[in-house]
C-alpha positions in Angstrom: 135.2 -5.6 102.6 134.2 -6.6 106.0 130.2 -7.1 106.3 127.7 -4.5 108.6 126.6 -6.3 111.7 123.1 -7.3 111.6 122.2 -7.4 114.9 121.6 -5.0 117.9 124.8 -4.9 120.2 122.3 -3.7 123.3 119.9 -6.7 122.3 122.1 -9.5 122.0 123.7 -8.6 125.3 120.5 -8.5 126.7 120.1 -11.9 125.9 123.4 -12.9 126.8 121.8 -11.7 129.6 119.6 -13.7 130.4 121.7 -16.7 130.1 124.1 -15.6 132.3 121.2 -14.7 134.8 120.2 -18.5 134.7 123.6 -20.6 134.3 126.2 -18.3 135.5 129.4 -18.0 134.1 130.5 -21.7 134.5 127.1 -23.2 133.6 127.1 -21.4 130.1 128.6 -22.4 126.9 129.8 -20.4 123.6 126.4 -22.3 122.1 124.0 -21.5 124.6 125.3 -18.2 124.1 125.1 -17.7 120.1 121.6 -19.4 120.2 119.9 -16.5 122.5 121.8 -13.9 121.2 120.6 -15.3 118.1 124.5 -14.4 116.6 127.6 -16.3 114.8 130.3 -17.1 116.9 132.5 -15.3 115.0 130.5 -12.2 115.6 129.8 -13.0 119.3 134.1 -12.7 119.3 134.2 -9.6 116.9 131.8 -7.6 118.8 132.4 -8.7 122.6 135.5 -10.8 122.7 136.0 -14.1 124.3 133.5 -15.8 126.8 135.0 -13.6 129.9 134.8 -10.2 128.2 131.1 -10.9 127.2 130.4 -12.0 131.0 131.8 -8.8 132.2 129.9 -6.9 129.8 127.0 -8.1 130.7 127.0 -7.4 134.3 128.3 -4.0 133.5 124.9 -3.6 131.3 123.2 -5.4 134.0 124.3 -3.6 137.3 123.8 -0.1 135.2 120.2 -0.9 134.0 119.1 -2.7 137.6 121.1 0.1 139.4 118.9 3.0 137.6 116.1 1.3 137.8 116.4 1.0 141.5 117.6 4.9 142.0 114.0 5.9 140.0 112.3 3.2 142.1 113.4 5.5 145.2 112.9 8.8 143.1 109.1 7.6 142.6 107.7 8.6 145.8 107.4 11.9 147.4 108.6 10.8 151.2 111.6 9.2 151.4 110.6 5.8 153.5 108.4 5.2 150.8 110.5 5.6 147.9 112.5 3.0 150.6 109.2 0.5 150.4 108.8 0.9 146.6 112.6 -0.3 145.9 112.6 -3.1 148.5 108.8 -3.9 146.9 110.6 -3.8 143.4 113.5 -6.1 144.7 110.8 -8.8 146.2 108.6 -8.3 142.9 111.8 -9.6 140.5 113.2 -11.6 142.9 112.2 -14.9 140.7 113.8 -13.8 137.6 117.5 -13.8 139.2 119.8 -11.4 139.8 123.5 -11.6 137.8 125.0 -9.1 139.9 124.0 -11.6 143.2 125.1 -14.6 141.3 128.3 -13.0 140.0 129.5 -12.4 143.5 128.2 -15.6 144.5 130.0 -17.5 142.0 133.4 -15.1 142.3 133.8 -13.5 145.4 136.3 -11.5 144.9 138.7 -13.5 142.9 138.4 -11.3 139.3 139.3 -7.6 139.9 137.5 -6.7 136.7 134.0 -7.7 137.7 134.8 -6.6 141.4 135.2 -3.0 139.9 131.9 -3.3 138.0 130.0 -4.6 141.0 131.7 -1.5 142.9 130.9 1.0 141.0 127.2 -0.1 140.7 127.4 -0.2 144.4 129.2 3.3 145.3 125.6 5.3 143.1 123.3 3.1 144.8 124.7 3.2 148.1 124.8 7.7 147.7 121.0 7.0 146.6 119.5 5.0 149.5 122.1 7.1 152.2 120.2 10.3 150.7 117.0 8.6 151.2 117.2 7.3 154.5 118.8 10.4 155.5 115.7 12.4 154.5 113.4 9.4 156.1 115.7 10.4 159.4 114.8 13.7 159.2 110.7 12.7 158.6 111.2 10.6 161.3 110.3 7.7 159.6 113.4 5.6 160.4 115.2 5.3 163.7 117.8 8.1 165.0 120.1 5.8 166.1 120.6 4.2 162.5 123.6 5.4 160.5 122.4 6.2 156.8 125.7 3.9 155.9 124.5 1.1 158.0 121.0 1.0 156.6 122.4 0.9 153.2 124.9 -2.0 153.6 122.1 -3.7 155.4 119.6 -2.9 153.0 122.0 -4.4 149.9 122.6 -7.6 152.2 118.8 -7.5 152.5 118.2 -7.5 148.8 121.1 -10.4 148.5 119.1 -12.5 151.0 115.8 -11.9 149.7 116.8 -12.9 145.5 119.0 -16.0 146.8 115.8 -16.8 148.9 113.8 -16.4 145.7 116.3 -18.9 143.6 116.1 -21.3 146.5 112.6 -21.5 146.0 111.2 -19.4 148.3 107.5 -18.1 147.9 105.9 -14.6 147.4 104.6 -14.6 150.6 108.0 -15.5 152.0 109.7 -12.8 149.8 107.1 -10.1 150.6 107.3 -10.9 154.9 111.2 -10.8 154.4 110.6 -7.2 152.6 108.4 -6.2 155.3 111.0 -7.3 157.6 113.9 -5.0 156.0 112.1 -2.0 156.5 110.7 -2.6 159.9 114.3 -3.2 160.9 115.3 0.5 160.3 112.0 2.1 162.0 
């Protein structure tokens, strides 16, 4: 008779997680693994499969949590360019800890189809999100007329990109926070 898991699937890949977020893919071992998730290998392989399928759940787990997080960040505020400040003011805020979606594409491009869909469909809700918002800041006239919502979105992702690899470069808060300044002011 096979035994109940004792662990929390969410919890261990939250920790899995967190390795990933700090080694990558490459950088990471089966042990460095097991140890946070605080897991036997041979569980690690029941529940999640081999090193690859745990990678790609975790970014999965990762762009869904970061990519709610950053919808309700926009939600927060009653006019739009604010809920606009508030996510690019959450962005600079956890720009230190890493980002695993950034450092997925960094690390693959788009050589692994798998993760390429994960990162796309993370990118397809947040994209409708911030279009909607800067559509309604449009309308408030609180961003530019002559910005296309699409534009301002794919700039305001590359923004975010800059501003987290700027962060694990070792840039500063006060860096950080005058590149965030900076994204906004670019679409006013």
């Amino acid at each position: 008779m096979a035994r109940p898991k004792e662990f929390d699937r969410d919890e261990a890949l939250d920790a899995a997680i967190g390795v990933f977020r700090e080694h990558g893919f490459e950088g990471t071992s089966t042990d460095m693994l097991v140890r946070a998730m605080k897991i036997g290998r041979q569980s690690l392989y029941d529940t999640f499969g081999d090193k690859w399928q745990l990678y790609c759940s975790a970014v999965e787990r990762y762009d869904t949590v970061e990519t709610q997080a950053h919808i309700e960040t926009l939600r927060s505020q009653k006019q739009a360019i604010a809920g606009l400040r508030a996510m690019v003011d959450r962005v600079v805020a956890e720009a230190h800890h890493g980002c695993l979606g950034v450092n997925s594409t960094c690390e693959f491009g788009q050589t692994r189809p798998e993760l390429s869909r994960i990162h796309l469909a993370a990118d397809h809700r947040l994209t409708a999100a911030i279009v909607g918002h800067v559509s309604r800041a449009k309308i408030d006239g609180d961003i530019s007329s002559e910005i296309l919502p699409e534009d301002a979105s794919r700039f305001l992702m590359a923004a975010f990109a800059g501003i987290r690899i700027a962060a694990r470069g070792g840039a500063d808060d006060h860096h950080l926070q005058t590149l965030g300044r900076l994204a906004i002011r670019a679409l006013q």
